[in-house]
N, C-alpha and C positions, 0 to 999 in steps of 0.2 A: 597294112596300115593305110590310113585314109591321108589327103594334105593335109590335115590337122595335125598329125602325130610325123613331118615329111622328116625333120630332123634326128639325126641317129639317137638309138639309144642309150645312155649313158651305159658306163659299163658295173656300176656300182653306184647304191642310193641307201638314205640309212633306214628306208620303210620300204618296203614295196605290198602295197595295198591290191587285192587280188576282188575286182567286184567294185562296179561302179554305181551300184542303186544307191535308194536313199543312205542305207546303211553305212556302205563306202563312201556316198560321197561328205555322208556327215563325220563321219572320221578323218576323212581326206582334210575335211574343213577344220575340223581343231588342230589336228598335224600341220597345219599352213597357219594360224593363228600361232601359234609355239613355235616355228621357222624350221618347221622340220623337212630335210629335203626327202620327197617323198614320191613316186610312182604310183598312179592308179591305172590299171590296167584291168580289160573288160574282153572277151569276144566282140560284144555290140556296144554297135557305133553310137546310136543316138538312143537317146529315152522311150522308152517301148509309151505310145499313144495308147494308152486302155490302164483304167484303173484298179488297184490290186488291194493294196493297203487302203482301210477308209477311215480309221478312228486314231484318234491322240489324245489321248489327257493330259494334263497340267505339267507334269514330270516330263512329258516328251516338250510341247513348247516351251518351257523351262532350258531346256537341253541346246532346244533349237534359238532360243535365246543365247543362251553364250556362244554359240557358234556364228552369230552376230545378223542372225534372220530379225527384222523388223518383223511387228504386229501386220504389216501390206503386203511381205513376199511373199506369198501365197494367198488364194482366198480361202476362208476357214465357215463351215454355220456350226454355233454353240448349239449345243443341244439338251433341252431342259431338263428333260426325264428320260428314263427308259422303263415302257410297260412290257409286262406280259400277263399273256393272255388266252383264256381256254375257252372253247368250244361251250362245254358243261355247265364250266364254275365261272365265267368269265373274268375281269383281270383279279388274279390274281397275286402281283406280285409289282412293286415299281420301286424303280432305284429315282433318286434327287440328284439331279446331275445341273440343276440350276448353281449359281454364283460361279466363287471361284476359291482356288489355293496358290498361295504363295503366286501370286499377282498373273495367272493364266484363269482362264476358264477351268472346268473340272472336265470335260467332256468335246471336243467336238470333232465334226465330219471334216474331209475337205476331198483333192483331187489329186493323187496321187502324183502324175507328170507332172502338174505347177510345182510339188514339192522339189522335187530331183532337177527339175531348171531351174528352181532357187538355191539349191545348196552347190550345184556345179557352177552357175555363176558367181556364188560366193568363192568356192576353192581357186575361181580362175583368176580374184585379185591375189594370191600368194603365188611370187615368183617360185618359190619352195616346192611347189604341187605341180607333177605334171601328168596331164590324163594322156595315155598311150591307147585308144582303141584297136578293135580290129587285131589283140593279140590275143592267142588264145596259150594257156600256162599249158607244160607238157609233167616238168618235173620240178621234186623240190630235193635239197639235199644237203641234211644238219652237220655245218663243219665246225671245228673247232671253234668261232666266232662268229656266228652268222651264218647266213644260207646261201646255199649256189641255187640260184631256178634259170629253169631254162623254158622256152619262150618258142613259139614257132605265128609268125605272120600270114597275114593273107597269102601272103605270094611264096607261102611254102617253105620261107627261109626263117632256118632256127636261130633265136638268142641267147646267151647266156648274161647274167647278171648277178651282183655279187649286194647283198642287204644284209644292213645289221639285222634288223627283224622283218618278219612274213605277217601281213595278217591280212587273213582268210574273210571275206564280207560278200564269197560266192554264192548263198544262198542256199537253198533245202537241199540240191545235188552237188553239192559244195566238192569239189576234186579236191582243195587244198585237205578237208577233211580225211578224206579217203586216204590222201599220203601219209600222214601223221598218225595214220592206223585209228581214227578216233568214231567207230565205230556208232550209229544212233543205238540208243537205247529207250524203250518202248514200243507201242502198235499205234500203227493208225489204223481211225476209227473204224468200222467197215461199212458205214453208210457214204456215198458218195451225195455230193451237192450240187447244182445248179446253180449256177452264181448269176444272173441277169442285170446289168448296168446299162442303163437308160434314161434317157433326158425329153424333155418332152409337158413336162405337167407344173412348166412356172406358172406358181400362185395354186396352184393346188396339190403339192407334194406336201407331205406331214411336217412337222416342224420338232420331232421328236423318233427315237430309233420303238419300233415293237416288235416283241417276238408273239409272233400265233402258234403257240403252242400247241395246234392240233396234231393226233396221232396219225393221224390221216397224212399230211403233208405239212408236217414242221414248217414256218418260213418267218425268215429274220427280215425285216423291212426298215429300210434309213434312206433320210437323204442326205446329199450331201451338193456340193457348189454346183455354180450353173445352170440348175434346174434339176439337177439330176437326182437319180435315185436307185436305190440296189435293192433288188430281191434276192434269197436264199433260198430252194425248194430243195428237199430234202428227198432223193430217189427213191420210190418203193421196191422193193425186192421183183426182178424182170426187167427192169426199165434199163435198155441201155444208151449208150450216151448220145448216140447218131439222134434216137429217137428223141430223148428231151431236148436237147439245141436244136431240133426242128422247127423252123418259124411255126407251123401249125400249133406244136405242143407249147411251146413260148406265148404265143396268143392264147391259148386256153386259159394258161396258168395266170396271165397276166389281166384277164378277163374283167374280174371280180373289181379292179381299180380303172381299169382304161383299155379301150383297143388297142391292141399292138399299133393298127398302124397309124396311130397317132401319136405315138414315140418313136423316138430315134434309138434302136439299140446298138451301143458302142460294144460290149461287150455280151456273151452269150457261151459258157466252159462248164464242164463239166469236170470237180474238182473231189480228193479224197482227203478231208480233212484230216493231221495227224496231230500230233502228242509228242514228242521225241527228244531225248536230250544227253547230249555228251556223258561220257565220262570224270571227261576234262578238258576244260578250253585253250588249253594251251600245251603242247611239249615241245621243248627246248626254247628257240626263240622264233616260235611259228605260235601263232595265235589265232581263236577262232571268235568271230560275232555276228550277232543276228542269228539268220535263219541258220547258215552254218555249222551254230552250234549248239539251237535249240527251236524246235516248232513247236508255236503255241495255237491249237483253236483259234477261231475267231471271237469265239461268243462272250469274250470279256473284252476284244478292240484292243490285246497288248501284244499285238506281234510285233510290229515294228517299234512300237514302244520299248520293249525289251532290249532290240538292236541298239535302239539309241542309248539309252542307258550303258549298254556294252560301251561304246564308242567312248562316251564321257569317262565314265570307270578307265579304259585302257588308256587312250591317246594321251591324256599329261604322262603318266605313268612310266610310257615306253618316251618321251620327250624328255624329260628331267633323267634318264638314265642316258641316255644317249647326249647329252646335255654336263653328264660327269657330275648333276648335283648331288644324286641319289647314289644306294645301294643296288645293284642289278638285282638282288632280291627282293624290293620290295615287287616285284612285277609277278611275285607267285601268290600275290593279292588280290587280283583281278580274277582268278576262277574261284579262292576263296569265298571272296565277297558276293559274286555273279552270279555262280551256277546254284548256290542254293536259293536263292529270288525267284529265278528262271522255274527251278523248279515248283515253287509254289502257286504263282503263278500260270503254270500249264494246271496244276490240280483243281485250281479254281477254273478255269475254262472247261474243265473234264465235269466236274461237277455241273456247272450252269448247262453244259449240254447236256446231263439226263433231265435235266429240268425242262429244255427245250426240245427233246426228243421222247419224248412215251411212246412203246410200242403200241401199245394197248390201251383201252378206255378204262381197265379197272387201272393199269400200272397210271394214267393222266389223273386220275378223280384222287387217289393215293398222296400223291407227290404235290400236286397243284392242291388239293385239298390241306394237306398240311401248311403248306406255304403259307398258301389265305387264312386257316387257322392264327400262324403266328403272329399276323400283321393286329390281331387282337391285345399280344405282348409288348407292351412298351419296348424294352429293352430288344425282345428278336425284331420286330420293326422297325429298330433305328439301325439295328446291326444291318440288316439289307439297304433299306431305303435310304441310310447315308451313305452307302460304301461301305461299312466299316467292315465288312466281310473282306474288303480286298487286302493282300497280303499288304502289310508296311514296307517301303524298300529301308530297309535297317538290317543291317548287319550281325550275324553270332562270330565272326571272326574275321581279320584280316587286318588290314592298314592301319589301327586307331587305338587308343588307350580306354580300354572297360571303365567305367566307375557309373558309379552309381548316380540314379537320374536326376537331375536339377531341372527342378520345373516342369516343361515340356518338352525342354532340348536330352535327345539322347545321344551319348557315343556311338558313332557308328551308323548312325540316320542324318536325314538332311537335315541343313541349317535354313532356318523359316525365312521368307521374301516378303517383301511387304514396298510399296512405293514410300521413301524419305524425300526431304527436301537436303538439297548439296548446301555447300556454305556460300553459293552462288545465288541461293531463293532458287534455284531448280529444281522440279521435281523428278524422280528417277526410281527405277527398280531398284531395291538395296545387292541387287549381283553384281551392280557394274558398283560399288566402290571393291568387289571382291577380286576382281578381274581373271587373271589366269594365275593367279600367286596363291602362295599359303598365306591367311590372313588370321591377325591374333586381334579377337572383337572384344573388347566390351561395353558392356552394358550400365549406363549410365555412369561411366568412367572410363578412366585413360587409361588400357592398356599397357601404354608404354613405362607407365612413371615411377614402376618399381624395378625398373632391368636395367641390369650390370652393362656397362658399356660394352664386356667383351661379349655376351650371352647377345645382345644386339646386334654386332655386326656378324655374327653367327647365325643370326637369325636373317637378319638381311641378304648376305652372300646367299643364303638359299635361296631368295627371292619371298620372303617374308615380307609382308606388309601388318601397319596399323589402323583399324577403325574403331572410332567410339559412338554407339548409339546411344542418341543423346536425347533426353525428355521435347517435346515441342515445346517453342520458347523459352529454353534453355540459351541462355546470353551467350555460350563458349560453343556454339555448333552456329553463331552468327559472325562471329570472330574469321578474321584472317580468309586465307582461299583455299581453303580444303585443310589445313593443318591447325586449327585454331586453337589447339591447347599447348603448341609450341614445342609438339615432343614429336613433329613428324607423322602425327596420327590424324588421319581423316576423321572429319566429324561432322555425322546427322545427322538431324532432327527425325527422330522413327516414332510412327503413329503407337497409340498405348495398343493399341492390340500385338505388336512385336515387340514392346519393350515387358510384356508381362508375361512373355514365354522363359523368363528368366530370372530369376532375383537379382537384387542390384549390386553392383559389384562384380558379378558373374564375366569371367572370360572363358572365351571359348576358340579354337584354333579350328580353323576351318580350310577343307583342303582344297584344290582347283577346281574338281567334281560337284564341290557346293555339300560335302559329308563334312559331318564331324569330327574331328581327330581327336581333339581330346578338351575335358573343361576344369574351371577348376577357381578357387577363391580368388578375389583381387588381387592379395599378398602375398598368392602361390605361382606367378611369374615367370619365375626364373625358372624354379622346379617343374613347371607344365612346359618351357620351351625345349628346359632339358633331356625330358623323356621326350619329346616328339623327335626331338633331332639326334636322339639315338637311334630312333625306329626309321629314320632317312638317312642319316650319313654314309660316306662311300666308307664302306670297309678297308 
């Protein structure tokens, strides 16, 4: 261990987080936001300088939002479109990746190290969080209560440690994986890729991600902060890897847009893209996220997205059990709800890459021919070129009460963002009145003003909160300092585009994750807190 890490190790913690990238450290991050005394432990020391991860949509800065990243800890370029585009047919196919959802962009680039030194300097304000480099995990070993791991440092000398829970955020060779028997399931691809990341062409890099879908030499082209920019070249069958990361073949390839040596190349690997995914993310009280527990393609930009998703889903989860508010069961929620997303998801990336790989000029004219066909179709048109092809993150099982859909809100999907005014006249994202609690909303009324005194303070012990979104210029969301209807219940004024995802009246209980738990009439109150807080009470 480095002087950073000079003070002994505790000898017991109630997380011990195993993987310090974004993934870990954004987990790390909500475990310190919820006071959770937690261990993150890594082999390496510092943030690896070369970018890996390059895309996020709105669901990850969302994520990275409640983990209390400002729109400036990192830089980010929105990105308007995404084209694709053939040889033959030329484009053939583009996604709308302009505006935004639930108050992030829908799309954008950034730089992956600025991520992981924003979120490790986030964890570093939580006395609760302590990062241990320089150790590297030997073993893990499920006891009666928790885990024994053991631990071995630079200088050769073993640790042992004792955590209520393990979670695994090592990445695609994940050892915590390998202990807990959890096996990848699926193939990776068997074309290998070129990844080339280069800086160099400010003020003349694209402002937009394309794929050139030629058979010839596949290649995915973005940019992203600093000037910078990523190519994908896709290896033909002989090519081995010495040979493609040779500056000669690198300048070939890079030709067609700029001289090599008028960029700076930061990076230059030669990678095999896979597909792969758990069985099951979790056995006993060892846990897996991110890449650990499932790899996605690139070519839909939701690797690291998925991770973060992971982290949100788990971390209150394992906090509120460890916390004595919860059932220890509800924590067999998080691979219910997870690993089937995860999986649709890698499907969709499996897909968009036969679209982005044709062997052959009749298999490209075929595939890319039908695409441009479709774009004739109203409806198959808007299904690509809005997204709507991309899986919904919405649930078929797990933490939340089924009922039937009101409005736009579903059980088991997120609950919509939208920027409100406070009762302050300030204006704010509607996640910070939700904060890290269960929160019982509604819609254009008071949540609170049909519950039973005792169903209240039952609801509160849990860490339940009140919010009512309230029409603009609605006199009672102007009232008082956050509680203006007098029953304890935050109140504010929500633009009509969030207050019509709902009928009026409408409440809706919404978990820390930002899902929905369960919805249900004005007058149904009591009944909607008392099914939720059977599906959480400690047994």
């Amino acid at each position: 261990m480095n002087n950073k890490n000079s003070a002994p190790l505790p000898t017991s913690v109630d997380v011990l987080l195993v993987g310090n990238g974004p993934v870990g450290a954004g987990m790390a991050t909500l475990l310190g936001r919820l006071g959770i005394n937690t261990l993150v432990i890594d082999k390496v020391h510092d943030v690896l300088l070369m970018p890996r991860a390059i895309a996020l949509d709105n669901e990850a800065l969302r994520i990275l939002q409640q983990m209390g990243l400002s729109e400036d800890a990192f830089e980010r370029i929105v990105i308007p479109q995404v084209r694709m585009h053939c040889p033959m047919l030329g484009e053939f196919s583009r996604a709308n990746t302009s505006g935004s959802l639930d108050g992030h962009p829908k799309l954008v680039t950034f730089y992956q190290p600025d991520l992981e030194h924003a979120l490790r300097a986030r964890y570093a304000s939580y006395d609760c969080v302590r990062p241990a480099t320089g150790l590297e995990l030997l073993d893990l070993q499920q006891q009666a209560k928790g885990v024994l791991a053991r631990m071995r440092d630079e200088n050769g000398i073993e640790h042992q440690l004792e955590a209520r829970f393990v979670v695994g955020a090592d990445g695609a060779s994940s050892l915590v994986r390998s202990l807990i028997g959890q096996d990848f399931e699926g193939e990776s691809y068997s074309e290998n890729w070129l990844i080339v990341d280069a800086r160099g062409r400010e003020g003349k890099a694209i402002d937009h991600v394309e794929f050139l879908c030629d058979h010839r030499r596949p290649t995915p082209h973005m940019p992203a902060p600093g000037g910078r920019e990523r190519w994908e070249f896709m290896l033909r069958d002989g090519e081995d890897q010495a040979y493609m990361e040779s500056s000669e073949q690198v300048a070939k390839l890079l030709a067609r847009w700029i001289p090599a040596d008028q960029l700076q190349i930061e990076r230059k690997a030669v990678y095999r893209f896979h597909a792969r995914c758990c069985s099951a993310f979790s056995k006993g009280d060892i846990f897996l996220i991110g890449d650990a527990a499932h790899i996605t393609p690139p070519f839909v930009g939701q690797g690291l997205v998925a991770g973060l998703r992971d982290a949100a889903n788990l971390a209150w989860k394992l906090a509120w059990v460890l916390q004595g508010r919860v059932a220890r069961s509800i924590l067999d929620s998080y691979d219910q709800e997870r690993r089937p997303h995860a999986h649709e998801m890698i499907n969709l990336a499996k897909f968009m890459g036969k679209l982005v790989m044709p062997r052959t000029v009749p298999a490209a004219i075929l595939s890319h021919g039908m695409m441009k066909l479709m774009r004739t179709i109203p409806a198959a048109r808007r299904r690509f070129e809005e997204m709507e092809i991309k899986p919904k993150n919405v649930f078929k099982q797990g933490l939340f009460i089924p009922a039937k859909q009101r409005g736009q809100l579903i059980c088991g999907g997120l609950f919509p963002q939208a920027g409100v005014r406070l009762s302050t006249g300030d204006i704010a994202l509607s996640d910070s009145l939700l904060d890290d609690q269960l929160t019982l909303v509604g819609f254009q009324s008071d949540p609170a003003r049909h519950l039973g005194p005792s169903l209240r303070r039952r609801w509160e012990q849990m860490g339940g909160g009140f919010v009512q979104l309230a029409r603009q210029n609605d006199s009672c969301a102007r009232t008082g300092t956050g509680t203006g209807t007098g029953t304890g219940t935050m109140v504010a004024q929500a633009p009509q585009s969030l207050l019509d995802k709902a009928p009026e009246g409408m409440l809706c209980v919404v978990r820390p994750d930002r899902i929905i738990m369960a919805c249900a009439e004005d007058g149904d109150a009591n009944r909607l807190l008392s099914s939720c807080l059977r599906q959480l009470e400690t047994e």
